[in-house]
C-alpha positions as CSV (number, residue, x, y, z in Angstrom):
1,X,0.0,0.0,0.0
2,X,1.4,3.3,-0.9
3,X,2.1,5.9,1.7
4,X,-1.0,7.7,3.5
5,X,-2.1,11.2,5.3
6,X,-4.8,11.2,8.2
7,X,-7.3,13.1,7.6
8,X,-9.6,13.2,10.2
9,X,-12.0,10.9,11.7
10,X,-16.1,10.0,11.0
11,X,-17.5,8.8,13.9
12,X,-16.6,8.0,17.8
13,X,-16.2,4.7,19.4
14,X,-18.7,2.1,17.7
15,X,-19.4,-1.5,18.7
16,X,-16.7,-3.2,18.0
17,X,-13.9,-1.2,17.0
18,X,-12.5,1.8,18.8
19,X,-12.8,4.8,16.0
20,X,-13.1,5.2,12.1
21,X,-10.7,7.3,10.8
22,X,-10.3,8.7,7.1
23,X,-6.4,8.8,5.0
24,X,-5.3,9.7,1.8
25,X,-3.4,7.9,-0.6
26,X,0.1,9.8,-1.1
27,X,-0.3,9.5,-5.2
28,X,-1.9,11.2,-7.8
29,X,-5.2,9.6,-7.7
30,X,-5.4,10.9,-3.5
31,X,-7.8,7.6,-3.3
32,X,-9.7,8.0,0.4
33,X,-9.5,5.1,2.7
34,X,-10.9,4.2,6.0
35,X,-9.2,3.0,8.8
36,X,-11.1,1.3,11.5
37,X,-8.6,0.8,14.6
38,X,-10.2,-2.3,17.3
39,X,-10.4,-2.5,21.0
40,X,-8.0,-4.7,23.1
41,X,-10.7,-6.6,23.9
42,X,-12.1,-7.2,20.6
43,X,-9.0,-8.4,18.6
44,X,-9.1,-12.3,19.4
45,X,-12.6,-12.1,17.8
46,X,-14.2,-9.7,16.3
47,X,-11.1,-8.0,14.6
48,X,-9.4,-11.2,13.0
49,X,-13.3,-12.4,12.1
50,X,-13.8,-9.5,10.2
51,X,-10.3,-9.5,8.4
52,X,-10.6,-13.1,7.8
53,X,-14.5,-12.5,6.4
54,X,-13.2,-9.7,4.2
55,X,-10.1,-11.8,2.5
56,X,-12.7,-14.7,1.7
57,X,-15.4,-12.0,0.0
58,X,-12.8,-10.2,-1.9
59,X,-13.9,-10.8,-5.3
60,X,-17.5,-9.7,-4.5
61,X,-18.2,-6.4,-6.1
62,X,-21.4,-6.3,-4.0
63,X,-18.7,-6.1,-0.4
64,X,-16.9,-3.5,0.5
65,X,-13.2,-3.8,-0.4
66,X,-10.1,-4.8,2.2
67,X,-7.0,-2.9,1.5
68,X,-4.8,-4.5,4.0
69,X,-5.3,-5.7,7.9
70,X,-2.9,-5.9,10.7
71,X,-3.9,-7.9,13.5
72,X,-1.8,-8.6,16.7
73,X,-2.7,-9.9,20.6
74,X,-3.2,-6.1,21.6
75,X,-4.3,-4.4,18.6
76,X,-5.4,-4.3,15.1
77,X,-6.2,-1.7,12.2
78,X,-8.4,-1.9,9.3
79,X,-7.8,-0.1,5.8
80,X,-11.1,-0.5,3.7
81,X,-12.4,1.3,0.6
82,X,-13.8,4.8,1.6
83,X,-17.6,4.9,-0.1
84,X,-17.6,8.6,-0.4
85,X,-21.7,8.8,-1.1
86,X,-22.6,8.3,2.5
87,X,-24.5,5.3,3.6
88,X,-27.9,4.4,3.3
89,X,-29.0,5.7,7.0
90,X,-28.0,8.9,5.6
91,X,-30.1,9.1,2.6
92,X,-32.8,7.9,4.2
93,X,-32.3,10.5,6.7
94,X,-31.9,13.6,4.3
95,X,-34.7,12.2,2.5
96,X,-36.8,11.7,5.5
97,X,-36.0,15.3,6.7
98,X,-37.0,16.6,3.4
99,X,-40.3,14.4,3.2
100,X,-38.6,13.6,-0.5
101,X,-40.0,9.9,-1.8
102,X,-36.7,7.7,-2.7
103,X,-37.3,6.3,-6.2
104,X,-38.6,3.2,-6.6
105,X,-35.5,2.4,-9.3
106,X,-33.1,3.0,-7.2
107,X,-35.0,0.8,-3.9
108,X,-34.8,-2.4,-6.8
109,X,-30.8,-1.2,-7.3
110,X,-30.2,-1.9,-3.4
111,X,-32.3,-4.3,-3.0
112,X,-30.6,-6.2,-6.2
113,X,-27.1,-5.2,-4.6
114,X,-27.7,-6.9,-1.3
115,X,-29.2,-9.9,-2.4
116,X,-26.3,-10.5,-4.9
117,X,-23.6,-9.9,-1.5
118,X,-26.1,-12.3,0.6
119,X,-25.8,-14.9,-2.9
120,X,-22.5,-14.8,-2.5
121,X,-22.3,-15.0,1.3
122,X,-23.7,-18.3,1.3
123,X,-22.8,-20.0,-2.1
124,X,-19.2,-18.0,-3.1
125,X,-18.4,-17.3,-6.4
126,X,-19.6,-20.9,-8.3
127,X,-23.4,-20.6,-6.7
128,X,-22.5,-23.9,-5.6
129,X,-22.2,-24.0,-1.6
130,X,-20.2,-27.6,-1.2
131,X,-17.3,-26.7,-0.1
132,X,-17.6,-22.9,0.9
133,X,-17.4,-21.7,4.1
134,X,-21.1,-20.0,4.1
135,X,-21.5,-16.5,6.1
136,X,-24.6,-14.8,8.0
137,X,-23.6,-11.0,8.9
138,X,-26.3,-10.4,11.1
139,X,-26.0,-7.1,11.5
140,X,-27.4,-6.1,8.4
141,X,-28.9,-2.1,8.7
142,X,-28.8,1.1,7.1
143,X,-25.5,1.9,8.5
144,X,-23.7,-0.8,7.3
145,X,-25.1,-0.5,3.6
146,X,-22.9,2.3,2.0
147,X,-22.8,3.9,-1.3
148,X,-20.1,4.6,-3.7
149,X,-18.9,5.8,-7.3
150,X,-17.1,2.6,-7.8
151,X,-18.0,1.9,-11.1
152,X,-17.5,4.4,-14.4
153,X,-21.5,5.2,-14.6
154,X,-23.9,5.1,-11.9
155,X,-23.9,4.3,-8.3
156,X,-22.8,1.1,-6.3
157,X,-24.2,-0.7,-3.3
158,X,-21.6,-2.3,-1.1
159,X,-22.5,-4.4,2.2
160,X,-19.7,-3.3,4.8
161,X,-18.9,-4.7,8.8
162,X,-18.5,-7.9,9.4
163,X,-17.5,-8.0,12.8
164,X,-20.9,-9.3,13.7
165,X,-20.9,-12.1,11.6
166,X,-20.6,-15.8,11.7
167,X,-19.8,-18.5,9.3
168,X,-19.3,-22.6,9.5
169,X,-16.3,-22.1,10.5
170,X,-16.1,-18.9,12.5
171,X,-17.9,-17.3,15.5
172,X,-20.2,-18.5,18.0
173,X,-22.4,-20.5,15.8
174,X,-25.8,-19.1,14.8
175,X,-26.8,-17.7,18.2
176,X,-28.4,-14.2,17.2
177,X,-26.5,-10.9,18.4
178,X,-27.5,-8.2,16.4
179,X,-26.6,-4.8,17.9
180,X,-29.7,-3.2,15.8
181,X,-32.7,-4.3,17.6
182,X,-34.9,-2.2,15.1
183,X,-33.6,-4.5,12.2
184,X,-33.8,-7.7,14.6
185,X,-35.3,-11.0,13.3
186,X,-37.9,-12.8,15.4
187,X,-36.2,-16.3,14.8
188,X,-33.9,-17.5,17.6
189,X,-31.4,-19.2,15.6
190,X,-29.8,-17.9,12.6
191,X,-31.2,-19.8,9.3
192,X,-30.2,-19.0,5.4
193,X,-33.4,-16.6,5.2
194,X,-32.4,-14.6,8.2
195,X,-30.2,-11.9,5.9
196,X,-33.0,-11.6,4.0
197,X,-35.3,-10.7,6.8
198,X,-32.7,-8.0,7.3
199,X,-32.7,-7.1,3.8
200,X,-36.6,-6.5,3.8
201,X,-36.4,-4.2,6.9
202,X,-33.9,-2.2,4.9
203,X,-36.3,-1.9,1.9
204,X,-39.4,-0.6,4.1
205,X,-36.6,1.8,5.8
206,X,-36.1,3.1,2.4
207,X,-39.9,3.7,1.4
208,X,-41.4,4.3,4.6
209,X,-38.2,6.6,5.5
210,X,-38.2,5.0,9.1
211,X,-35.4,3.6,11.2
212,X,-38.6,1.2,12.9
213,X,-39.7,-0.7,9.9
214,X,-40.9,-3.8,12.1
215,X,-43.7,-1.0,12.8
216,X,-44.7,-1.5,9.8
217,X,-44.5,-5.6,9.6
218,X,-46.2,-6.7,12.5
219,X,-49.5,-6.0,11.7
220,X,-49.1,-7.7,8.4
221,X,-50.4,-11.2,8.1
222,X,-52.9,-12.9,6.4
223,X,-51.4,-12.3,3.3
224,X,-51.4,-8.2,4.0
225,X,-47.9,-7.9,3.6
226,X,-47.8,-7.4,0.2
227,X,-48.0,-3.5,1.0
228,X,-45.1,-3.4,3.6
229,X,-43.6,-0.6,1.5
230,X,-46.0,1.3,0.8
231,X,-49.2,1.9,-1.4
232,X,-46.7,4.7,-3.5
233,X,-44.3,1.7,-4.6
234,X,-44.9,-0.9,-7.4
235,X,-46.7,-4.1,-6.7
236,X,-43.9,-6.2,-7.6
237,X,-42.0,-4.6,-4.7
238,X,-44.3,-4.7,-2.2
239,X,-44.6,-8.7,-3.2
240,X,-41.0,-9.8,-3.1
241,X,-40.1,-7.6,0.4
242,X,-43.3,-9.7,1.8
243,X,-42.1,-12.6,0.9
244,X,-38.5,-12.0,2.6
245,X,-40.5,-10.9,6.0
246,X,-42.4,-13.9,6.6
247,X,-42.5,-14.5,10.4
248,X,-41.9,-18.3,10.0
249,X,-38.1,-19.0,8.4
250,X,-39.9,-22.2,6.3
251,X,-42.2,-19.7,4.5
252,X,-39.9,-16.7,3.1
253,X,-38.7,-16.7,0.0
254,X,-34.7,-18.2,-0.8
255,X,-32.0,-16.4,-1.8
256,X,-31.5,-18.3,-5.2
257,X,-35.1,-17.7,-5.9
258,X,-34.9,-13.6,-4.9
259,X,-31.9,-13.7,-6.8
260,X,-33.6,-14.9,-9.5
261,X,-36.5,-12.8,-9.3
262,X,-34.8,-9.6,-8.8
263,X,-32.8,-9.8,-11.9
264,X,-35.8,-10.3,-14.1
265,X,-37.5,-7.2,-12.7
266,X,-34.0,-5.1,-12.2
267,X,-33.0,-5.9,-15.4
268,X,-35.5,-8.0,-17.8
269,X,-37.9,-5.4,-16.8
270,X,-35.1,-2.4,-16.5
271,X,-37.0,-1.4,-13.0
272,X,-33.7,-0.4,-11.5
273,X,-31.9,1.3,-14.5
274,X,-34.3,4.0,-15.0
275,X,-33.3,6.1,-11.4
276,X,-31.9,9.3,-12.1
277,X,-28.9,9.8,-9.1
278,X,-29.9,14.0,-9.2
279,X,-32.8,13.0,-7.7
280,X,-31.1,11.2,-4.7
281,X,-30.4,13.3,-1.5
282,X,-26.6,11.8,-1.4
283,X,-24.3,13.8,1.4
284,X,-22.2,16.2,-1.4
285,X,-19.2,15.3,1.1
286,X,-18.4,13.3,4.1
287,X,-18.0,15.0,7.5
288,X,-14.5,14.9,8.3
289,X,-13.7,16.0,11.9
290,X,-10.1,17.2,12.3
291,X,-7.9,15.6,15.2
């Protein structure tokens, strides 16, 4: 990794890592990274869990990317991509304080973007799961969906913190630990559907512009679900995001078949290529406080 500036730092203490800071690549590009630093405490787990998580998902377009790691018994740092558009609590925040609609192209875009990371999650990069050390993050909210200008055109979805998450081979089994109760599932035990619970509270987060979407998916049974985003979004929509938030885990829709589905509407049916980015309430900058 070329050499690096500080700039400043985004946010305080979090759960399980002891600050995010922001640097600069010392080259011509000035590419932006994030540094996420870990507690003492935290390093025999969640730190090398995450790391570990990161270097398995690496070819994943739909994860954030891991630019390098170093882990030892007292400490551990974290250089990821820096997604410069903000992340998905925020615009549904700006939009929110606005009382501005998000566009129902771009809700199929992340809702296309996050099924593809959970696809991948579980079956890596063949679809076929023999052999692959499968993945639940379980911590799957607003916050840790962030948004980027990866690509040459358009904008890109990226799934980001793992240091919640468990796999077969890493982490204290499916035991649920979520630290966002608002986005919990109602399932004990983590199952292959439970991301996509998740997944669904993000998509009535986006068109109800709540941080409480289980508000909005209690009530709904009997078959009433099919309006959990709202009467102002497509019927297709409302259909597929019921069928992630069944209560029982044996009744929700799988990935495969969401998979499946989504890209015939996202792209068969163009429903997420016609969102215009103007429209989006995107922060024009990241906050940067100075040291």
């Amino acid at each position: 990794m070329p050499r690096i500036t500080l700039l400043g730092h985004l946010s305080p203490e979090g759960g399980f890592n002891d600050g995010i800071e922001v640097w600069q690549e010392d080259t011509t590009q000035g590419h932006l990274l994030i540094r996420k630093t870990f507690r003492r405490a935290d390093v025999p787990d969640h730190a090398l869990r995450e790391v570990r998580l990161l270097v398995q998902l690496a070819a994943c377009p739909f994860i954030v990317r891991k630019y390098s790691a170093t882990i030892t018994h007292t400490s551990g740092e974290l250089f990821m991509e820096c997604c410069g558009k903000g992340t998905l609590k925020a615009l549904i925040r700006e939009h929110r304080h606005r009382a501005s609609k998000i566009p129902e192209p771009f809700v199929w875009h992340v809702f296309y973007s996050l099924v593809e990371a959970v696809h991948y999650m579980q079956y890596g990069p063949s679809g076929d799961a023999r052999g692959w050390n499968w993945i639940y993050h379980r911590d799957l909210h607003p916050g840790n969906v962030f948004i980027t200008g990866r690509r040459d055109s358009g904008l890109h979805v990226v799934l980001g913190d793992f240091g919640s998450a468990v796999s077969s081979t890493w982490g204290d089994g499916a035991r649920v630990r979520m630290q966002a109760v608002d986005f919990g599932i109602p399932e004990r035990l983590m199952n292959c559907t439970s991301d996509l619970y998740q997944i669904g509270l993000n998509i009535v987060a986006m068109c109800r512009l709540t941080f409480r979407p289980l508000a909005f998916v209690r009530p709904a049974r009997g078959g009433r679900e099919r309006l959990v985003a709202g009467a102002e979004y497509s019927d297709a929509l409302n259909g597929l995001v019921g069928r992630c938030l069944r209560t029982k885990p044996e009744e929700r829709i799988s990935v495969k078949a969401l998979r499946a589905a989504l890209y015939r509407e996202a792209f068969e049916n163009k429903r997420a290529s016609r969102y215009d980015h103007r429209e989006l309430l995107l922060f024009p900058s990241m906050r940067i406080y100075e040291r």
